[in-house]
C-alpha positions in Angstrom: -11.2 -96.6 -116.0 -11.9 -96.2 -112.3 -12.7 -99.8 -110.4 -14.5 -101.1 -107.5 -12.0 -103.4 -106.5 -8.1 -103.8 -107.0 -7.6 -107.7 -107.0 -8.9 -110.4 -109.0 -8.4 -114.4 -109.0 -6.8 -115.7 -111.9 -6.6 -119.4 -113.4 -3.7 -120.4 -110.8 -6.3 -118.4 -108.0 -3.4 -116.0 -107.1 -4.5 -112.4 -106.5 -3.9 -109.8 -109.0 -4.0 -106.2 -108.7 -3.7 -104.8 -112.3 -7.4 -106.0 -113.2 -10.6 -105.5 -111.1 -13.2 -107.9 -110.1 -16.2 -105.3 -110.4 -16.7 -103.0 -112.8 -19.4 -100.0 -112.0 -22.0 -98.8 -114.7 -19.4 -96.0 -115.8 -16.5 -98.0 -116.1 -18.7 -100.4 -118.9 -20.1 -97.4 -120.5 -16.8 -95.9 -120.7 -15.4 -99.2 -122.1 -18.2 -99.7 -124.2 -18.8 -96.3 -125.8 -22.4 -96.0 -124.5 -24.3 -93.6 -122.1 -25.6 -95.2 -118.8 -28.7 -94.6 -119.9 -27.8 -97.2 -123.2 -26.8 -99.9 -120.6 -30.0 -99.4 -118.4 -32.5 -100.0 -121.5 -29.8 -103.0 -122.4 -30.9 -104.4 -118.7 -34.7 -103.8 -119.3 -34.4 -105.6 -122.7 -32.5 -108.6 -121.5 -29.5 -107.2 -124.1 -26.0 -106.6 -123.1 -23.4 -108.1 -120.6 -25.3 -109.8 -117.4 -25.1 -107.8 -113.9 -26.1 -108.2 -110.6 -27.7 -105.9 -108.0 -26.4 -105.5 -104.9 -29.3 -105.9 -103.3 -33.3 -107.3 -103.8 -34.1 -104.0 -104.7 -34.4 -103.4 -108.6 -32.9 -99.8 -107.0 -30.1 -100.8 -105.9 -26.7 -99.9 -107.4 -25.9 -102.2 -110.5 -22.1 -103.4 -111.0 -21.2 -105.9 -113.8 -18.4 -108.5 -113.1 -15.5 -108.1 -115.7 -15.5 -111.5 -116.6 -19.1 -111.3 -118.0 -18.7 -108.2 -120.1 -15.6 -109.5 -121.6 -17.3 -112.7 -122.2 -20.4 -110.3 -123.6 -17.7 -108.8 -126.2 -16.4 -112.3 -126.9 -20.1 -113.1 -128.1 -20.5 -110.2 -130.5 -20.2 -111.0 -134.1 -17.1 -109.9 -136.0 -17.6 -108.4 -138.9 -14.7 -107.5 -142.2 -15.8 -104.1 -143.3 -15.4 -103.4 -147.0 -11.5 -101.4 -146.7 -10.2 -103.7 -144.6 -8.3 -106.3 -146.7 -9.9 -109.7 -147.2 
């Protein structure tokens, strides 16, 4: 998965390089197992992880911190599926 940025702050705010700050809309719909196009009706429907713009423009290139999609994922409901030992 391809990143914006190399460094991150973690709890003791020291910088980290193995996980990024940013993620682009590829990198989430790579992780996510979505097309882009998935993600931009997610935005329009207030669904999905939160994002920013990088600028006032609705046009403007849309990157998603990494911190609010995993928080997104964290939300989801789990679910047992009927094989999967209960």
């Amino acid at each position: 998965m391809k990143s914006t940025s190399h460094t991150m702050l973690n709890d003791e705010t020291t910088v980290s390089p193995a996980r990024p700050i940013t993620m682009t809309v590829a990198d989430v719909s790579e992780l996510l197992g979505v097309k882009p196009r998935t993600l931009a009706q997610w935005r329009s429907l207030g669904k999905g992880p939160a994002y920013l713009h990088l600028s006032a423009s609705p046009r403007s290139q849309v990157l998603y911190l990494a911190v609010d999609v995993e928080a997104w994922l964290a939300s989801l409901p789990r679910r047992r599926g009927e094989n999967h030992g209960e």
